[in-house]
C-alpha positions in Angstrom: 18.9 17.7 13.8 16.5 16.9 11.0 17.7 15.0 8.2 15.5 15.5 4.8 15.8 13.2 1.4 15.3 14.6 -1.7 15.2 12.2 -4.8 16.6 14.2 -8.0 17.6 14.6 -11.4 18.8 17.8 -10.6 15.4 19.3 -12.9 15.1 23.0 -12.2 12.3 22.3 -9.4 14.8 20.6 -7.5 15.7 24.2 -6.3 11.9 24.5 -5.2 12.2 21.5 -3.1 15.2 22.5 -1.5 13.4 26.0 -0.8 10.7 24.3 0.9 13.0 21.9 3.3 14.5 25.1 4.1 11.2 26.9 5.0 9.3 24.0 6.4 12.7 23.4 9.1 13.7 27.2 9.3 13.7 26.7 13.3 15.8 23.9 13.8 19.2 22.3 12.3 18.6 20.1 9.5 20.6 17.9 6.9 19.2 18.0 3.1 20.2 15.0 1.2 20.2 15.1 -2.8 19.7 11.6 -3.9 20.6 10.6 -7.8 20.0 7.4 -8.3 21.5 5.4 -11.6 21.8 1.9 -13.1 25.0 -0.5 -12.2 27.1 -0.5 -15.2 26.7 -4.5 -16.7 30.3 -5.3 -17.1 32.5 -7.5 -15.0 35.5 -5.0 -16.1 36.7 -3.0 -12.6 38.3 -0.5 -15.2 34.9 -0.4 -17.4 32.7 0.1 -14.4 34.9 2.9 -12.7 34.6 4.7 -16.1 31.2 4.1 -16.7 30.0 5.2 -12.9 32.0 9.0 -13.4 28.9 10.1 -15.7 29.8 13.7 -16.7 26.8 16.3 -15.8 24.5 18.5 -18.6 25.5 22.2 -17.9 21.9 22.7 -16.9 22.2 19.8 -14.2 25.5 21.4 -12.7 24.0 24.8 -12.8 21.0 23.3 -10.7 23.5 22.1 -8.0 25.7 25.5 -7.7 21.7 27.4 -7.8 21.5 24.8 -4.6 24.9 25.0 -2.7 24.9 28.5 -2.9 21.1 28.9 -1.2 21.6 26.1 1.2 25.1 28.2 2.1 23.4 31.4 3.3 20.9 29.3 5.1 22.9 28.7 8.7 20.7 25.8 10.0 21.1 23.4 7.0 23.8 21.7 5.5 23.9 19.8 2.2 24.7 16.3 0.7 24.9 14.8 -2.6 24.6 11.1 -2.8 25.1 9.4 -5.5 23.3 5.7 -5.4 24.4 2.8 -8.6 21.5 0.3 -8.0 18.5 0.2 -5.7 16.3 -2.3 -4.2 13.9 -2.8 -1.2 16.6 -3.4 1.6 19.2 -0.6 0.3 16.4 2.2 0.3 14.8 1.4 3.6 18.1 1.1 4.9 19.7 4.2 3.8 16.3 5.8 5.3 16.9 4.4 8.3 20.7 4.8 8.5 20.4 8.5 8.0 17.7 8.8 10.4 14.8 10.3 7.7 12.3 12.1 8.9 10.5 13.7 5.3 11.1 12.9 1.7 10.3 15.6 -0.8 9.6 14.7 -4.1 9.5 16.8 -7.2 7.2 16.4 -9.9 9.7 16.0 -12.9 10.9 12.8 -10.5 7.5 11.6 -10.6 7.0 12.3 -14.6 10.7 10.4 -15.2 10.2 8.0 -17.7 13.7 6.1 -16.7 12.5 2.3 -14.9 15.3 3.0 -11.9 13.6 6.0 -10.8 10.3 5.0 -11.4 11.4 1.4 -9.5 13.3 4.2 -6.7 9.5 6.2 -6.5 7.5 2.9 -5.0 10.6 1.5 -3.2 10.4 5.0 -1.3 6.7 4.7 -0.8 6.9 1.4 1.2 9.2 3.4 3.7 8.0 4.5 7.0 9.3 8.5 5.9 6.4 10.4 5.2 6.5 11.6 1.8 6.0 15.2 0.5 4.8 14.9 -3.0 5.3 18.8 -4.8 3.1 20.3 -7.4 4.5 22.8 -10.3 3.2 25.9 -8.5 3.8 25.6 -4.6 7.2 27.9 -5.0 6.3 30.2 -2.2 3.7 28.0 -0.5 3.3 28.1 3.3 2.0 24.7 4.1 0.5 25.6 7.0 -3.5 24.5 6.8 -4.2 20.7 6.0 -7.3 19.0 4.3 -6.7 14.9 4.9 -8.9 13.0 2.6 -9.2 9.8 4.4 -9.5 6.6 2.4 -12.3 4.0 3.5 -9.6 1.4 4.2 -7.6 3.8 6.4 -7.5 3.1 9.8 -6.3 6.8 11.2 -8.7 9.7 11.9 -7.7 13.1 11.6 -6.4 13.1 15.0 -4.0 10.0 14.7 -2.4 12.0 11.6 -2.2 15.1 13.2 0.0 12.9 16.4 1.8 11.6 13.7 3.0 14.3 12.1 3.5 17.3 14.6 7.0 16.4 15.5 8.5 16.6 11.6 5.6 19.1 10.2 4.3 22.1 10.9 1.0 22.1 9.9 -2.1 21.7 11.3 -5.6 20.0 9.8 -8.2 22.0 9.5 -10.7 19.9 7.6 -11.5 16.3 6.8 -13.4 14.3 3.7 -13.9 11.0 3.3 -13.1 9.1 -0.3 -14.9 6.2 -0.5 -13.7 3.6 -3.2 -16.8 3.6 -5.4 -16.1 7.3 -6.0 -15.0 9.2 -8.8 -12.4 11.6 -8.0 -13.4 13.9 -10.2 -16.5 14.1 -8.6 -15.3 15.1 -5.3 -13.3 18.1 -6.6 -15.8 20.6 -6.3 -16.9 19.8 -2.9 -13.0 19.4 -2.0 -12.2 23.2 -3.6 -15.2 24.5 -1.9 -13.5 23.6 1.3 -10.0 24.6 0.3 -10.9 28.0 -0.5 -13.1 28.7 2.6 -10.7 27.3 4.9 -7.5 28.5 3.0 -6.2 25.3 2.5 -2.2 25.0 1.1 -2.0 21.2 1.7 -3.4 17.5 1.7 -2.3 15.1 3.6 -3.4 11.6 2.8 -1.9 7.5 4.1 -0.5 5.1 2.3 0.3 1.6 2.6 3.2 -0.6 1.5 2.2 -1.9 -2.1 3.6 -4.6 -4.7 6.1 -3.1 -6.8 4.3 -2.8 -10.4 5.9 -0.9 -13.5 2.2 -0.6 -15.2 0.8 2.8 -16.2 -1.5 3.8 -13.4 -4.9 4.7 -15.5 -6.8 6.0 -12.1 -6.2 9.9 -11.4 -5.8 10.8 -7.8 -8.2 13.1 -6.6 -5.2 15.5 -5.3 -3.7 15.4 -8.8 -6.4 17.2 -9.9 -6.9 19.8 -7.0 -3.5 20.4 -8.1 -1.9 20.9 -4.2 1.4 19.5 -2.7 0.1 16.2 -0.8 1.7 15.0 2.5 1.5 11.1 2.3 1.8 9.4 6.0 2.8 5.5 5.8 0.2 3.2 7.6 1.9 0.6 9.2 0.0 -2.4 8.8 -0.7 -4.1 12.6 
C-alpha cells in the first residue's frame, strides 16, 4: 500500500494532482491524502473555537472535492482522505509523514503561489521531510513521467545512480541524462543547453536533492533553473551524514 500527501486548497489543479497519483501508482494499492491546512482560531472560548474551526467551503472548493471523490471512486486501487490540520509546526508535519507512512508528496502550483503565511510556513516544513516531493507545473495534465534529467547541485553528494536507488521503489521513472549546476551559474544560462537535452532525449521530468533549510518567510529573488524549463521537478531529500 502506497500512501501519497497532497497539500491543497482545493484549486482546480488539485484534480491534476490527484490524476497523476493515480497514474504514477496505477499498479499497486495506494491511499491519497488531501491535506488543508488552516490557522488555530486565537480565542480561549471552547464554544468560539468549535465555531470558528467548521469554516463553510466556496462552491468552487466543494465542487473540486466531488470532481475528486468521484475519479478516485472509479479508480479500484486508491482510496481517498481529507484531513483537515488547525496549526502546523516542525514536529506535527514530520510526524504526520511518518505516522501515515509517506512515500510522495505532490504539490500543486497554486499551493506554491499561496500568498497565506500557514501554507507558505506548511511548503518548507514539508521540504525538511524525508518524503520526496513532486513539485507540478501548469501543463503536465496528461504527462507520463517516465524519462528523468537530474540537475545535480555542486554541494550534492548523490550521483545519478544514488537517485536512481533512491527512488525506484516509490517512482517509476528512470534517468536518462545528467547536468551539473554549479553555484556561480546563472540559470538562465543553462536553459538552452538543458532544452537541448530534454527534447533529444524526450525528457518529461527533473529530478533534483534538497536539503533541510532554516525556515525563512523572505521573497526568494533567485529563479530555479527548472522554473524556467517549465517541467514537474521530483525533489529527493539529502539526508545530511
Amino acid at each position: 500500500m502506497k500512501n501519497l500527501l497532497i497539500p491543497t486548497t482545493l484549486e482546480a489543479d488539485t484534480v491534476n494532482a490527484v490524476k497523476t497519483a493515480i497514474r504514477q501508482f496505477k499498479d499497486e494499492n495506494c491511499t491519497i491524502m488531501l491535506m488543508i491546512v488552516a490557522e488555530v482560531p486565537d480565542t480561549e472560548s471552547p464554544s468560539f473555537f468549535l465555531r470558528s474551526i467548521k469554516s463553510e467551503m466556496t462552491v468552487s472548493q466543494k465542487n473540486v472535492l466531488n470532481d475528486i471523490r468521484q475519479i478516485v471512486n472509479e479508480t479500484e486501487n486508491c482510496t481517498l482522505k481529507v484531513h483537515h490540520q488547525y496549526g502546523i509546526s516542525s514536529p506535527l508535519i514530520k510526524n504526520l509523514i511518518e505516522y501515515h507512512n509517506i512515500c510522495l508528496t505532490i504539490v500543486t502550483p497554486s499551493y506554491k503561489a499561496s500568498a497565506k503565511r500557514i501554507q507558505q510556513q506548511c511548503l518548507q516544513l514539508l521540504c525538511n521531510c524525508k518524503s520526496p516531493i513532486l513539485h507540478l507545473t501548469e501543463n503536465c495534465e496528461e504527462q507520463d513521467l517516465s524519462k528523468a534529467l537530474y540537475i545535480e547541485t555542486i554541494k550534492s553528494r548523490f550521483q545519478a545512480e544514488d537517485v536512481q536507488q533512491l527512488i525506484q521503489n516509490d517512482f517509476d521513472c528512470k534517468i536518462v541524462s545528467q547536468a551539473k549546476m554549479l553555484e556561480s551559474q546563472v540559470p538562465e544560462d543553462m536553459t538552452s543547453i538543458l532544452s537541448e537535452a530534454i527534447s533529444k532525449n524526450k525528457i518529461n521530468l527533473l529530478i533534483e536533492t534538497r536539503k533541510p533549510e532554516k525556515i525563512s518567510f523572505k521573497k526568494k529573488n533567485k529563479i530555479a533553473v527548472n522554473e524556467l524549463l517549465g517541467l514537474p521537478v521530483l525533489s529527493v531529500y539529502e539526508e545530511l551524514v
